[in-house]
C-alpha positions as CSV (number, residue, x, y, z in Angstrom):
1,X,20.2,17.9,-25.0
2,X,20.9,16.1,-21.9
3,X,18.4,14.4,-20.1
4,X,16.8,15.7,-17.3
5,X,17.5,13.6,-13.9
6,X,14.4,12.7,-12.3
7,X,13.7,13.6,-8.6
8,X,14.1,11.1,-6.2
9,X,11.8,9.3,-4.2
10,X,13.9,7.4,-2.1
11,X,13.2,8.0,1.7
12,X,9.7,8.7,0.9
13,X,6.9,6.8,1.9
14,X,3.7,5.2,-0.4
15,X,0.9,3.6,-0.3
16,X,0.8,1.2,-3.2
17,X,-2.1,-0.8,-4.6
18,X,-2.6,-3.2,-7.3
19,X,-5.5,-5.5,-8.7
20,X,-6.2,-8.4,-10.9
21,X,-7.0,-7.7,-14.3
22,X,-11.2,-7.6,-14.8
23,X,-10.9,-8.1,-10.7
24,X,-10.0,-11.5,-11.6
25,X,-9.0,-13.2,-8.4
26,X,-5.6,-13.4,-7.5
27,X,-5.5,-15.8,-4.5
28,X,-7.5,-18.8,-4.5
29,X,-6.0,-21.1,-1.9
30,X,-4.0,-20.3,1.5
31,X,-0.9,-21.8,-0.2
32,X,-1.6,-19.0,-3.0
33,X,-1.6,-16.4,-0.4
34,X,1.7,-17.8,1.4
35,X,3.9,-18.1,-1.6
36,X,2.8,-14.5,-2.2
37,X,4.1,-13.6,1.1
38,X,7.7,-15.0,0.6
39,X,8.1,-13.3,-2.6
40,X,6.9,-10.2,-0.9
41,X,9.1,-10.7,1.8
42,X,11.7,-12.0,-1.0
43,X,11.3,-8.7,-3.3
44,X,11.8,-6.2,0.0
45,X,14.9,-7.5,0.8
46,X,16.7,-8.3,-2.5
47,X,15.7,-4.4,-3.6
48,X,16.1,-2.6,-0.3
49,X,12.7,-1.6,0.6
50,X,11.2,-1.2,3.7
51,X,7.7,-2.6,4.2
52,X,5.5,-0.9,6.8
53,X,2.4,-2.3,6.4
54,X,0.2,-4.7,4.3
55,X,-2.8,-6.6,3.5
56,X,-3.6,-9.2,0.8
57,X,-6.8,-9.7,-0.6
58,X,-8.7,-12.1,-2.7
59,X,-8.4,-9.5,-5.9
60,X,-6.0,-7.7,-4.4
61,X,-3.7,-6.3,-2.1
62,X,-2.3,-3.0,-0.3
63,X,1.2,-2.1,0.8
64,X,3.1,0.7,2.7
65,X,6.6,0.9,2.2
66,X,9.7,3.1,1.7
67,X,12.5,3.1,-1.0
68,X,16.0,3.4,-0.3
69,X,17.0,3.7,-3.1
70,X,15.6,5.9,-5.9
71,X,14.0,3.8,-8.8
72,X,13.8,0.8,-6.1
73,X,10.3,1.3,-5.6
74,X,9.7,0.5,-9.6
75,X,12.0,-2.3,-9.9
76,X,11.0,-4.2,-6.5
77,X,7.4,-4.2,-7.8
78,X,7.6,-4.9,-11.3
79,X,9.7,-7.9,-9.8
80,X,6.8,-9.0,-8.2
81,X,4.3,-8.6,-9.9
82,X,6.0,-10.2,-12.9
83,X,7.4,-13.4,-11.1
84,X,3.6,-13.5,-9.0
85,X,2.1,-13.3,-12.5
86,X,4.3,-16.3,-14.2
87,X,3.6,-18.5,-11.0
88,X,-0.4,-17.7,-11.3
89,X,-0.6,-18.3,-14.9
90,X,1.1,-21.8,-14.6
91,X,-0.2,-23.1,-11.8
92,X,-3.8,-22.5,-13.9
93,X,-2.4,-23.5,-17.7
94,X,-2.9,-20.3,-18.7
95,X,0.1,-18.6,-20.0
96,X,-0.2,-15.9,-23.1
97,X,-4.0,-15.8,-22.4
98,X,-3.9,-12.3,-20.9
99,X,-2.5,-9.9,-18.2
100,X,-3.3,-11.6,-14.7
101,X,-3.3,-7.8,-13.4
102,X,-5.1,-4.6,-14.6
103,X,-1.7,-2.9,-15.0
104,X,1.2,-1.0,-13.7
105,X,0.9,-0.4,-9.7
106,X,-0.5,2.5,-8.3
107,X,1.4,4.4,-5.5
108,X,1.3,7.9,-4.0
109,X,3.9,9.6,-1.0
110,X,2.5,8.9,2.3
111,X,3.5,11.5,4.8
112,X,5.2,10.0,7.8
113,X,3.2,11.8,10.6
114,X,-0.6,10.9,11.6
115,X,-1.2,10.6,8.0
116,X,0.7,7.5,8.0
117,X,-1.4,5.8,11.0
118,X,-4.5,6.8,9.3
119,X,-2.9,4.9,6.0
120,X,-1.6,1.6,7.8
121,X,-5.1,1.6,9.2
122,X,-6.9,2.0,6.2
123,X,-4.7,-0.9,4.9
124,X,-4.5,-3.6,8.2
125,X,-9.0,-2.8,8.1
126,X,-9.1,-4.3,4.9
127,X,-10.4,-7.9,5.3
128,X,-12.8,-6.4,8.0
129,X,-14.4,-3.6,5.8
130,X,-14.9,-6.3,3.1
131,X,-16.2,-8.4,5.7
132,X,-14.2,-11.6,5.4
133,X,-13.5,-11.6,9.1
134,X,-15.0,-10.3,12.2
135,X,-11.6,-8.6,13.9
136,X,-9.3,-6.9,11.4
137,X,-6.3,-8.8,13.5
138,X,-8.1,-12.6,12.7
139,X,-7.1,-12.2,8.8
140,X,-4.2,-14.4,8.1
141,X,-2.4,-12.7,5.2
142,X,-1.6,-9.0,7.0
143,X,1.0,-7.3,8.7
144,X,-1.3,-6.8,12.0
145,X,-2.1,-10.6,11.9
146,X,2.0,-11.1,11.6
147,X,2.6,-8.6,14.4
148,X,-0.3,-10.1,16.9
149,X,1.0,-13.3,16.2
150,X,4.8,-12.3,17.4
151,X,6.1,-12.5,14.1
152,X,7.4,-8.7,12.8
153,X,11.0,-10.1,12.1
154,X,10.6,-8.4,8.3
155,X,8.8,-5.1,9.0
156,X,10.6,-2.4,9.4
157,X,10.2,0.1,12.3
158,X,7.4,2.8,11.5
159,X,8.2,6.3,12.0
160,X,6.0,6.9,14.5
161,X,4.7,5.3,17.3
162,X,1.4,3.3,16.8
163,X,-0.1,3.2,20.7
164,X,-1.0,0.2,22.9
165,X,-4.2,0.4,21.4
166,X,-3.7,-0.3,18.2
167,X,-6.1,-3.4,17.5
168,X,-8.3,-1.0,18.8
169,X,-8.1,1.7,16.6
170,X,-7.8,-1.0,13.2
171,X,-10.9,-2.2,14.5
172,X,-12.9,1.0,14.7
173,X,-14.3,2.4,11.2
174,X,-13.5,5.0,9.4
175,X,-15.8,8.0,8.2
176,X,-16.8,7.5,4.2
177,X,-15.5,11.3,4.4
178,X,-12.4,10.4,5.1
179,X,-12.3,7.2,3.0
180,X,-13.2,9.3,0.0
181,X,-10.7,11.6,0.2
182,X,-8.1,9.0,0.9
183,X,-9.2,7.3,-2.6
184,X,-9.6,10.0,-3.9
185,X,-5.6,10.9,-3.4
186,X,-4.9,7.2,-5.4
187,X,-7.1,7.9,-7.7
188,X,-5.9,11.2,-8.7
189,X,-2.2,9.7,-8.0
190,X,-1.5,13.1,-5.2
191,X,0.3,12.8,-2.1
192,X,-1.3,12.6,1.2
193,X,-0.5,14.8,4.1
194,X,-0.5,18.1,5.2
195,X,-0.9,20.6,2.7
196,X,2.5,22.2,3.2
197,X,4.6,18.7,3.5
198,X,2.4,18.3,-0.4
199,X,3.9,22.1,-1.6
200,X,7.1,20.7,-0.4
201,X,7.1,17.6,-2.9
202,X,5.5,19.5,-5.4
203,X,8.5,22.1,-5.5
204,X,10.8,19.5,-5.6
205,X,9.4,17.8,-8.7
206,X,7.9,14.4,-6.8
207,X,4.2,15.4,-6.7
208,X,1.9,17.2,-9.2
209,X,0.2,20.4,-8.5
210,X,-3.1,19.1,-6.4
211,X,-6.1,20.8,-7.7
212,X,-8.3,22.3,-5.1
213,X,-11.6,20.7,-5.0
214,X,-14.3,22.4,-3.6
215,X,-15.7,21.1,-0.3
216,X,-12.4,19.1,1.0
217,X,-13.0,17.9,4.1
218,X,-11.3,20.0,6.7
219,X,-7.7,18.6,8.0
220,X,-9.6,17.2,11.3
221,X,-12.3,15.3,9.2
222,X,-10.0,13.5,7.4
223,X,-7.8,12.4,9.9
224,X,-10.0,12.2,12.7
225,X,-9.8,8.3,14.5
């Protein structure tokens, strides 16, 4: 029996997350966090992904991006990951004492509307949620950093405008509401967007069937600024 072709995802766009294995820490020194960068930047390129957004953290690290390619997204990460893994391991003598990350990536379809903003947001507010810096745009090792310094050479062009007022909007908070839901979406690996854009991926075989929970926040709620 042949087997059956899997739907594509190229042209899609995902949030995708990743940590160190027992939340070991992943980034110790700003040269850690650099060389991370140009393999990011390196992996993008050499696989034909378009990076959106992103934000590295001491245990680990968010990014946005789109596949043009199906099966692109897979390969530019475990790529990554793998190379990032040998480097971490040597530089500490520790190769063959265990996995430096808690496993395969997680990564769910973004859709590329308001949805999107409210993810690159989530993302670029990282280091200032955790509190390792007073102004989301003063953390070294993000694409809003990058793009406030001048420097957005490598990003590709988002699908929807972001506003003069950007910095301002990173810089406000969002509502735990909304944060929970969002996580919620990763955690339960489910697209996020519009409840028809979600039928849409589901019927062509990307997405599974999201389970209604009782008590979703209403559409506003969640995406609310």
């Amino acid at each position: 029996m042949p087997r059956q072709r899997r739907p594509s995802s190229s042209g899609l766009i995902f949030h995708v997350v990743n940590r160190g294995a027992k939340r070991s820490v992943l980034f110790e020194t700003a040269a850690e966090y650099d060389d991370f960068e140009r393999l990011l930047q390196l992996a993008t390129l050499r696989f034909e992904v378009a990076l959106f957004a992103y934000c590295l953290m001491p245990n680990h690290w968010h990014f946005v991006l789109s596949p043009s390619l199906s099966g692109a997204l897979s390969k530019c990460m475990h790529w990554l990951t793998t190379t990032h893994a040998r480097r971490w391991q040597l530089r500490r003598g520790a190769e063959g004492l265990g996995a430096v990350y808690q496993g395969r990536f997680r990564a769910i379809p973004i859709q590329g509307d308001r949805h999107f903003l409210w993810v690159c947001r989530y993302v670029e507010r990282n280091a200032l949620r955790a509190n390792l810096v007073s102004a989301a745009e003063s953390w070294r090792w993000s694409s809003l950093w990058h793009r406030n310094e001048g420097d957005p050479a490598w990003f590709a062009e988002w699908p929807i405008t972001r506003g003069s007022n950007w910095l301002e909007v990173v810089n406000t908070p969002q509502t735990e509401r909304e944060l929970e839901d969002f996580r919620g979406a990763v955690i339960r690996g489910q697209p996020f967007g519009s409840d028809d854009w979600k039928d849409c991926l589901t019927r062509a075989g990307v997405a599974p069937r999201a389970s209604r929970r009782p008590g979703r926040p209403r559409r506003q709620d969640v995406l609310k600024k």
